[in-house]
C-alpha positions in Angstrom: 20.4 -3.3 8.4 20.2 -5.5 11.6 18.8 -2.8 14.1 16.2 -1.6 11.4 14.9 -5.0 10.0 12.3 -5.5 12.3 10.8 -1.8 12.2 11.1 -2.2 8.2 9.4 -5.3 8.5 6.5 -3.9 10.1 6.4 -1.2 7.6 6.3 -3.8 5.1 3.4 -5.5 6.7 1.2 -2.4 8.1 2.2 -0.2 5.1 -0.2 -1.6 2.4 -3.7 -1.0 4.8 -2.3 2.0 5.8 -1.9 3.3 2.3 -5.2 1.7 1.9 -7.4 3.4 4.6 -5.6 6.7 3.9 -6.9 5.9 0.3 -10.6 5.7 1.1 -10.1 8.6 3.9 -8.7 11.0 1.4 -10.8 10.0 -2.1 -14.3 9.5 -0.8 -14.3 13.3 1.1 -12.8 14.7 -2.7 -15.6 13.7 -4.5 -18.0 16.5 -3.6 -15.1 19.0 -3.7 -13.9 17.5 -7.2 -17.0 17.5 -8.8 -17.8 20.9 -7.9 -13.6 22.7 -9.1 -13.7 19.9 -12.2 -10.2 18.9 -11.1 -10.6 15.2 -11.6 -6.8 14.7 -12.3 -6.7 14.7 -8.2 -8.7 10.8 -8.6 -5.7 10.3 -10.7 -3.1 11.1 -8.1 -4.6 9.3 -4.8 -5.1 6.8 -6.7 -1.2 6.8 -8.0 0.0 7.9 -4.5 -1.7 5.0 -2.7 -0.8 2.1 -5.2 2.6 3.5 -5.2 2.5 3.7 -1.2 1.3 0.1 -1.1 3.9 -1.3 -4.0 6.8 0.3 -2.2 6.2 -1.3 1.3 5.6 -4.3 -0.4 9.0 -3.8 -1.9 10.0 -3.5 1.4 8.9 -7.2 2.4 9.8 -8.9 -0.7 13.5 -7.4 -0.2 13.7 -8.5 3.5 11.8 -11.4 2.8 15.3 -12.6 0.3 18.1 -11.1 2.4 15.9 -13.2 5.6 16.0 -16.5 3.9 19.5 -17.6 4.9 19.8 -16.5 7.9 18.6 -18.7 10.9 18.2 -17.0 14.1 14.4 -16.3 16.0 14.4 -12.6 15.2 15.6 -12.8 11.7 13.0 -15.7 11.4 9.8 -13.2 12.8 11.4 -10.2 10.6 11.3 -12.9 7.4 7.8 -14.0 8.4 6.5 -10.3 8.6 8.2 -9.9 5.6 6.5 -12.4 3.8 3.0 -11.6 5.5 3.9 -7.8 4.4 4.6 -9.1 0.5 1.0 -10.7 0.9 -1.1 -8.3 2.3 0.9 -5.6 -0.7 -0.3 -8.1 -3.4 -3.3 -7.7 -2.0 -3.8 -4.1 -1.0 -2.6 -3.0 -4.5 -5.2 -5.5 -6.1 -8.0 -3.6 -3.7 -6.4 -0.3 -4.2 -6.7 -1.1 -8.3 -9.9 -2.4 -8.3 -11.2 0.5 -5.9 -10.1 3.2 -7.8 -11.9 2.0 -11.3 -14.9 3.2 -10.9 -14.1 6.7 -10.4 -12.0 6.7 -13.2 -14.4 4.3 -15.2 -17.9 6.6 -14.5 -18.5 9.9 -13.6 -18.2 10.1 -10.5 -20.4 13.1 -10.1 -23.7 11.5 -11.3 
């Protein structure tokens, strides 16, 4: 795991906004298409796909972020501190990932 920690700790911090901006990319251009087959269940799974995107690079972090914490060399130290910046930004990204996909599952979004 030595020679992939750093690429997994990038994943672990660029993996939530990517998951994010591939979320809004892929759900706002559905809407007219969606609205227009009926096939709302395809909200449901962009929605499910990106949160689960997002909690499984977060994942990521938190896991590197423990096996990280006793070791004491500089680039174990920046692959813990991605690692902990990644397990941030995935809190956070899922939050924004949760609270943007309520309203298309709240109210129609075809009004």
């Amino acid at each position: 795991m030595e020679a992939t920690r750093p690429t997994l700790s990038l994943l672990a911090f660029l993996g939530p906004p990517i998951a994010w901006a591939i979320h809004v990319m892929v759900v706002y251009p559905l809407v007219p298409w969606i609205c227009s087959t009926g096939h709302f269940w395809l909200f449901w799974l962009a929605h499910l796909a990106a949160i689960g995107a997002a909690a499984a690079a977060t994942l990521v972090g938190w896991r590197i972020h423990h096996h990280t914490a006793r070791d004491g060399d500089a680039a174990t130290g920046r692959a813990h501190f991605l690692a902990r910046l990644g397990v941030w930004a995935g809190i956070f990204f899922v939050f924004a990932i949760a609270l943007e996909s309520l309203p298309t599952l709240l109210l129609d979004p075809c009004r």
